[in-house]
N, C-alpha and C positions, 0 to 999 in steps of 0.2 A: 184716812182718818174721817169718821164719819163726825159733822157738826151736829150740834146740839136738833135742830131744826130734822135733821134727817131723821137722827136715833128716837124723840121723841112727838113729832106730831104726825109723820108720815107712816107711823105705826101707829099712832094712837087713831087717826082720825081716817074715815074716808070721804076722798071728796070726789059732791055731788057738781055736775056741770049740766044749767041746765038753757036755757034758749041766752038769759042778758045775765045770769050771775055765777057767780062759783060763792059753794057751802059746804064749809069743813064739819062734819057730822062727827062727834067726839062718842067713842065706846062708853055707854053707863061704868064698864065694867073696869075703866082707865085704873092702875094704880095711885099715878100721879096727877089724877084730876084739879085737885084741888091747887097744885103747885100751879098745874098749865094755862088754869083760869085767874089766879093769880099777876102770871105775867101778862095775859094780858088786858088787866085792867088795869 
């Protein structure tokens, strides 16, 4: 069973790792953009 978390940020997003931080880079092209930025603010 895949969780909410898998099916939609691990596909939506790819993440950058860079020397001190991790950045989840979100597709313009996301369907559910506006639900994903939603949760979480």
């Amino acid at each position: 069973i895949k969780t909410f978390r898998l099916k939609y940020v691990f596909l939506a997003a790819k993440i950058i790792k860079t020397a001190r931080t991790v950045i989840m880079n979100l597709s313009e092209n996301y369907p559910y953009k506006e639900v994903y930025e939603k949760c979480l603010v």
